[in-house]
C-alpha atoms as a printed R data frame, in Angstrom:
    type eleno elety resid chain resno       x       y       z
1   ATOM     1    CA   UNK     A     1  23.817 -24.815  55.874
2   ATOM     2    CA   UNK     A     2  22.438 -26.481  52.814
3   ATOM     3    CA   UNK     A     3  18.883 -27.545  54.229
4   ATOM     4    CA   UNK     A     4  17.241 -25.481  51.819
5   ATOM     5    CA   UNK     A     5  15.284 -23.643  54.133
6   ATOM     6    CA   UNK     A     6  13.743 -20.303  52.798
7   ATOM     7    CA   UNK     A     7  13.598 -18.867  56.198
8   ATOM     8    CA   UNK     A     8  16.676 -18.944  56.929
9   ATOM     9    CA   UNK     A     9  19.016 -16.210  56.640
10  ATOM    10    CA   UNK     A    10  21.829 -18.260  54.834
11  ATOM    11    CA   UNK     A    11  19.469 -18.528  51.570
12  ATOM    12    CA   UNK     A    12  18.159 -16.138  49.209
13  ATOM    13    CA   UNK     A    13  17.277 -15.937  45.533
14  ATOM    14    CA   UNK     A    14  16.223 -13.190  42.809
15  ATOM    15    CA   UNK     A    15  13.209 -13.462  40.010
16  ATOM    16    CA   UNK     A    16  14.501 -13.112  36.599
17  ATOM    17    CA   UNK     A    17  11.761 -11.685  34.123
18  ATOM    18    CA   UNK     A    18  12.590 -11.356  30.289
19  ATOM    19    CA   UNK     A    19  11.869  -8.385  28.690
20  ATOM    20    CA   UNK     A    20   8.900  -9.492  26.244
21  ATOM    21    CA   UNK     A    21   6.757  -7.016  23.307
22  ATOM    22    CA   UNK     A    22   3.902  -7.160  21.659
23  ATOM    23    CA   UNK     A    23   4.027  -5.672  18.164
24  ATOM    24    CA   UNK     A    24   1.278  -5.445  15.915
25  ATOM    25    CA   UNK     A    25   1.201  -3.424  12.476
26  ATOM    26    CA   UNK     A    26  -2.303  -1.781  10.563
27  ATOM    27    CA   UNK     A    27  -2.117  -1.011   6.922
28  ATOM    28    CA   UNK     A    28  -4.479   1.146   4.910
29  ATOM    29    CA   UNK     A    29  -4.545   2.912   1.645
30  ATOM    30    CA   UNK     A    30  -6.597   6.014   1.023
31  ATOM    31    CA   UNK     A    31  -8.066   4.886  -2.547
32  ATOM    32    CA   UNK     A    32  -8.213   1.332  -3.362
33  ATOM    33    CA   UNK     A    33  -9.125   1.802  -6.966
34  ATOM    34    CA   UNK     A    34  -7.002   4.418  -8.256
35  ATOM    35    CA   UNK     A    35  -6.699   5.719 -11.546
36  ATOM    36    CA   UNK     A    36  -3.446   4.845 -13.398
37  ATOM    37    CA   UNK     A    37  -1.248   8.455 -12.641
38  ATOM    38    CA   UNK     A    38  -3.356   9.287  -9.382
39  ATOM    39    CA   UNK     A    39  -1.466   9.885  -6.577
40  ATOM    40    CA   UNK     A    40  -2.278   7.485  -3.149
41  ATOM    41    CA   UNK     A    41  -0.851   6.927   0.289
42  ATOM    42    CA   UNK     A    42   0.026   4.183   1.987
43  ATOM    43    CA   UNK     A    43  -0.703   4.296   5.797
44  ATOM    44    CA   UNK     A    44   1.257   1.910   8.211
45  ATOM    45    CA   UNK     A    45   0.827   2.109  11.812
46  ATOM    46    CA   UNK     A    46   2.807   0.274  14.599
47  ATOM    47    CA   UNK     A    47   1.602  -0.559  17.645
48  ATOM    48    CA   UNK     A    48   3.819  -1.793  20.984
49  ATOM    49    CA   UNK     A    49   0.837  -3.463  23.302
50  ATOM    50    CA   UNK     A    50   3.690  -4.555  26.092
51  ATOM    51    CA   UNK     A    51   4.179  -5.485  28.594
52  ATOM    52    CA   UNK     A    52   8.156  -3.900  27.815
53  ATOM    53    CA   UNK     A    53   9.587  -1.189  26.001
54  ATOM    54    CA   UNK     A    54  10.313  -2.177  22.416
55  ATOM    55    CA   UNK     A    55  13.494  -1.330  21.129
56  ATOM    56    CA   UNK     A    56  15.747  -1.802  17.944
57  ATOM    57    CA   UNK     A    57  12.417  -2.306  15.825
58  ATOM    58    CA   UNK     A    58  12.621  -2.525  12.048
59  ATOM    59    CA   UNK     A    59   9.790  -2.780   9.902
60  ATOM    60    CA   UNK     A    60   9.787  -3.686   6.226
61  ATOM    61    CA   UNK     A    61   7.058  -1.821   3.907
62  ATOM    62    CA   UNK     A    62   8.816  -2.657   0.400
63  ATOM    63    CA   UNK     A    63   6.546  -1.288  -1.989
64  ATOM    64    CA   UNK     A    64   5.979  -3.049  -5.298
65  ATOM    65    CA   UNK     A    65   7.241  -2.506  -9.033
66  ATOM    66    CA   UNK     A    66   4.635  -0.174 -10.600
67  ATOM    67    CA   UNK     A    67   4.546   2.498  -7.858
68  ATOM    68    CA   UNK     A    68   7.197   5.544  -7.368
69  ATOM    69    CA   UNK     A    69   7.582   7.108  -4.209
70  ATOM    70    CA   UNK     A    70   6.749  11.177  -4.417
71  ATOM    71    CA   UNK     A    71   6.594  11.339  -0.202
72  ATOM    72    CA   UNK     A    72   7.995   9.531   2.825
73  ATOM    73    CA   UNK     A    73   5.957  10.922   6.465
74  ATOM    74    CA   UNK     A    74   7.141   8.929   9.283
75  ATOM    75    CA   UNK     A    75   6.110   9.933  12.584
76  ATOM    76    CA   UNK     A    76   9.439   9.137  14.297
77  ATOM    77    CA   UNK     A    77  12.414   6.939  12.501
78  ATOM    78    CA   UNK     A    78  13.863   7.107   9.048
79  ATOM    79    CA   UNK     A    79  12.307   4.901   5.905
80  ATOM    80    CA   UNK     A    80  14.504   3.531   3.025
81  ATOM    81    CA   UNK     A    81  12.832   3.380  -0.094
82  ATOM    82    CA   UNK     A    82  15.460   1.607  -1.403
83  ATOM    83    CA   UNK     A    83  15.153  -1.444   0.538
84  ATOM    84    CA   UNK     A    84  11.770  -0.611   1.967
85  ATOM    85    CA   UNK     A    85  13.122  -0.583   5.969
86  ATOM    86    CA   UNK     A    86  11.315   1.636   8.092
87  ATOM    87    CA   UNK     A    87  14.017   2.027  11.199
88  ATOM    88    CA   UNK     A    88  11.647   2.916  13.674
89  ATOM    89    CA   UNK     A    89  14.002   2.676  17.527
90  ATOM    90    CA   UNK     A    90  12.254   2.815  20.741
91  ATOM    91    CA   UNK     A    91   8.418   2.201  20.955
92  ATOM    92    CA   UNK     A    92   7.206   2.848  24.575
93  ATOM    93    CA   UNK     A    93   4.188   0.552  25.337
94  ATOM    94    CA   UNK     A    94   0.855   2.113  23.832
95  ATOM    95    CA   UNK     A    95   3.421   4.379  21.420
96  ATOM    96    CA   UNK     A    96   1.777   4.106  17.939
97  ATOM    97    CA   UNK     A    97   4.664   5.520  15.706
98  ATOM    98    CA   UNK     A    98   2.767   5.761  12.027
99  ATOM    99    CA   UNK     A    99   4.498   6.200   8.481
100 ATOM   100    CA   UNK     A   100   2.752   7.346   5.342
101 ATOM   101    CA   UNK     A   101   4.067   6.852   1.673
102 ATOM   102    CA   UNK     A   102   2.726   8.459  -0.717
103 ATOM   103    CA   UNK     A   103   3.375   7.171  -4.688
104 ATOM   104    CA   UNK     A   104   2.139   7.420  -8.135
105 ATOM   105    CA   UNK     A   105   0.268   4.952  -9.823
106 ATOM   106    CA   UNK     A   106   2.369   3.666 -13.133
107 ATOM   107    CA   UNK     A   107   0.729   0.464 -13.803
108 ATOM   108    CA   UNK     A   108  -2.794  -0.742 -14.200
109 ATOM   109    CA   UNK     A   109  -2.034  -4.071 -12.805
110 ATOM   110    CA   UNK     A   110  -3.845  -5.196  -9.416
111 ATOM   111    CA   UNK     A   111  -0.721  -4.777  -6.820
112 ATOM   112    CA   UNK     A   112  -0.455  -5.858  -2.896
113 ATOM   113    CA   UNK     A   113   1.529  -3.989  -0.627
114 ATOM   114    CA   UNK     A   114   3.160  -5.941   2.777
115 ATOM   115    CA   UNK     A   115   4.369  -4.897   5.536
116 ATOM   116    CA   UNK     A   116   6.212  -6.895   8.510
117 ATOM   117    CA   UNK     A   117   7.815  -6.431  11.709
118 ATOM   118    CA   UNK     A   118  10.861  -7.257  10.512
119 ATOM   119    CA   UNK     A   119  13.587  -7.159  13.803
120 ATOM   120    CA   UNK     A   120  13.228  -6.076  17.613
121 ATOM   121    CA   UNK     A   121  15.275  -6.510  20.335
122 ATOM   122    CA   UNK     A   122  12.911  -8.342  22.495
123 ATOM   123    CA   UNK     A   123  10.695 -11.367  21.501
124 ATOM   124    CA   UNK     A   124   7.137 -11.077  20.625
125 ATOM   125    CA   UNK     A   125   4.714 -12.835  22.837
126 ATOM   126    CA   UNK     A   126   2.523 -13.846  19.739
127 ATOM   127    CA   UNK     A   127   4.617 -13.303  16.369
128 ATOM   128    CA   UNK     A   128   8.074 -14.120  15.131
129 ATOM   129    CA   UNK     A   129   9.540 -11.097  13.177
130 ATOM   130    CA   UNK     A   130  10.376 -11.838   9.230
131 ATOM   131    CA   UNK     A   131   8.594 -15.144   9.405
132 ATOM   132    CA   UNK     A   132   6.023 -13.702   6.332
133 ATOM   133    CA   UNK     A   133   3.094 -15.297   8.550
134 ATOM   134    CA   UNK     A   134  -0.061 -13.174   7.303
135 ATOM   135    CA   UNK     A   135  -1.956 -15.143  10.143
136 ATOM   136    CA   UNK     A   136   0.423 -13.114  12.596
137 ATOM   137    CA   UNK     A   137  -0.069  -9.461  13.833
138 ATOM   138    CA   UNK     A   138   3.157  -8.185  13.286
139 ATOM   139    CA   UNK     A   139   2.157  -8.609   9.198
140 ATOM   140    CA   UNK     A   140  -0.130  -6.352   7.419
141 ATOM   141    CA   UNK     A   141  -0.939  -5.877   3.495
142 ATOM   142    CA   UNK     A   142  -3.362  -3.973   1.494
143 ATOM   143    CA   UNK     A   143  -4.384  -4.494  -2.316
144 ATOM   144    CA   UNK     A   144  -4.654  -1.733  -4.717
145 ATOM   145    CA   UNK     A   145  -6.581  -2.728  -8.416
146 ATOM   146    CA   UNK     A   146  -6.244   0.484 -10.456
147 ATOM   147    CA   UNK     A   147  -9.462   0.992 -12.813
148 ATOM   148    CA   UNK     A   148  -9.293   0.137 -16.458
149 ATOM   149    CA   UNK     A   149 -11.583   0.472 -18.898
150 ATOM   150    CA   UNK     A   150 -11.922  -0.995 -22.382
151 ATOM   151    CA   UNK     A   151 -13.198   1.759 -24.943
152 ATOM   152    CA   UNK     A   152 -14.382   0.421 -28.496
153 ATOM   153    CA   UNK     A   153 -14.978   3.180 -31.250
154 ATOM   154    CA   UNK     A   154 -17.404   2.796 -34.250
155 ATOM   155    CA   UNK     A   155 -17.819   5.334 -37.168
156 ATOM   156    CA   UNK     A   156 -20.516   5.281 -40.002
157 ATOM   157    CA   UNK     A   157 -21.585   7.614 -42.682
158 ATOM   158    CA   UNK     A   158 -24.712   8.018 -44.635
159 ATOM   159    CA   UNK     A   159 -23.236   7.518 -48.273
160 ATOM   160    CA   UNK     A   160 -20.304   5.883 -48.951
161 ATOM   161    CA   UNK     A   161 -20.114   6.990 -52.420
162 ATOM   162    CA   UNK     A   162 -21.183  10.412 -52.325
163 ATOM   163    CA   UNK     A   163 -21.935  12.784 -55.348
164 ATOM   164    CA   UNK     A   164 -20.394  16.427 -54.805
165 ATOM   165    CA   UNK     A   165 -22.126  19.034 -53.253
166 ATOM   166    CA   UNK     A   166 -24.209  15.843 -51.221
167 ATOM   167    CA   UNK     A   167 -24.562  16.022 -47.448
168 ATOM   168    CA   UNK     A   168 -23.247  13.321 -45.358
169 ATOM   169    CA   UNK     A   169 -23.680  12.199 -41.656
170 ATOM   170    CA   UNK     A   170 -20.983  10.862 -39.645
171 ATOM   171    CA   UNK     A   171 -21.926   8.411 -36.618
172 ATOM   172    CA   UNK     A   172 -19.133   7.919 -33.973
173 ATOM   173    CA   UNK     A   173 -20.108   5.971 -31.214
174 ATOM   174    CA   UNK     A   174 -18.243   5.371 -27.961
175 ATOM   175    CA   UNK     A   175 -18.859   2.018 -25.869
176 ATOM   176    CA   UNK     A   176 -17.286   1.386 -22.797
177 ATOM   177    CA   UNK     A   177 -16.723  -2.573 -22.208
178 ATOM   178    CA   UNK     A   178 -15.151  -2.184 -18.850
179 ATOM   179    CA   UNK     A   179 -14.781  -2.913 -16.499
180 ATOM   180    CA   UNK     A   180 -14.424   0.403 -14.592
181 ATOM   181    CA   UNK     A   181 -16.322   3.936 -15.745
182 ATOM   182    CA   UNK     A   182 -14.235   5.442 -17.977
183 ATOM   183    CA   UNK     A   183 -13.837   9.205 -17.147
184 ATOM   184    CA   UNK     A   184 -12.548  12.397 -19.154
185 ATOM   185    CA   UNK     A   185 -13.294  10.280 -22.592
186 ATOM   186    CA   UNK     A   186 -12.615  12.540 -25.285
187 ATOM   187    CA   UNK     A   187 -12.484  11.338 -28.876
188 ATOM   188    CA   UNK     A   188 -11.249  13.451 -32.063
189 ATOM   189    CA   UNK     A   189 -12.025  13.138 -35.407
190 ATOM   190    CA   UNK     A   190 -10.160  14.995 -37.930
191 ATOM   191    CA   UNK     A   191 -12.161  15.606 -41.585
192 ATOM   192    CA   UNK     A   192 -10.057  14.897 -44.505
193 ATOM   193    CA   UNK     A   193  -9.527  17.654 -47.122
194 ATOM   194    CA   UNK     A   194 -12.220  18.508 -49.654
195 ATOM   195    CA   UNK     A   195 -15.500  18.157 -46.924
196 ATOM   196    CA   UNK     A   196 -16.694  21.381 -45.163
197 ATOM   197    CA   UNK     A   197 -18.117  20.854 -41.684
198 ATOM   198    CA   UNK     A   198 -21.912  21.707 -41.395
């Protein structure tokens, strides 16, 4: 007893290995550059790489001021919009549970969307969850810069100071400074009383 001899039948011992995970999270968006009232989705994908089972995993996907929520698609779990916590459970290794948000564009200021693995039971072998490290791959964010467009209107006639019965020409130009193409431009000019449209 106590020589610390392996071979002997009076010793044994047992390998303890932790439970580790590898999480790592994709974000895209299907349009970039909406249009200000265009409709867009968010697509967030989660991915467990191993070597263990991930459990208890909760990702954060807040979504900034400016956007409202019309459609929540999660592949498995249950999303929050309120505080932006995707719950998404069990993630067997090589499981890629995906949610999609779709939301209206209210604002035509540039906005960036994060997401971040935000708890797990087990530790990640290369990230820390709801550190805010962009440099890790449990973090993901995309940029949306809705269009704008700067219009500038310009009217002229052809005589001021007209004599009855003259003719007169209206010019109304439309210039668009940018700087985005402005679409479905319509303008409307309303004659005042007492000229008859030729």
């Amino acid at each position: 007893p106590g020589n610390n001899d392996p071979d002997e039948d009076d010793q044994d011992s047992v390998s303890l290995i932790p439970e580790v995970v590898d999480l790592a999270l994709t974000k895209i968006v299907d349009d970039p550059t909406p249009n200000v009232g265009e409709t867009i989705r968010f697509s967030l994908e989660l991915t467990n790489q191993g070597p263990s089972t991930a459990t208890g995993v909760i990702v954060q996907d807040e979504l900034p001021a400016g956007l409202r929520t019309t459609q929540i698609l999660p592949s498995q779990g249950v999303y929050d919009p309120i505080n932006g916590f995707w719950n998404v459970g069990s993630i067997p290794v090589g499981s890629r549970p995906r949610l999609d948000i779709d939301v209206v564009v209210e604002e035509p200021e540039m906005k960036t969307n994060v997401a971040e693995v935000f708890l797990a039971d087990q530790p990640d072998i290369d990230s820390t969850p709801g550190n805010g490290d962009p440099t890790e791959d449990d973090y993901a964010e995309v940029d949306i810069t809705p269009q704008i467009a700067d219009l500038e209107l310009t009217m002229n006639v052809s005589e001021s100071t007209p004599n009855q019965t003259d003719e007169l020409f209206y010019s109304i130009v439309v210039i668009n400074r940018g700087p985005d193409d402005a679409t479905n431009v319509g303008v409307r000019a309303n004659l005042p009383a007492g000229l008859n449209y030729l």
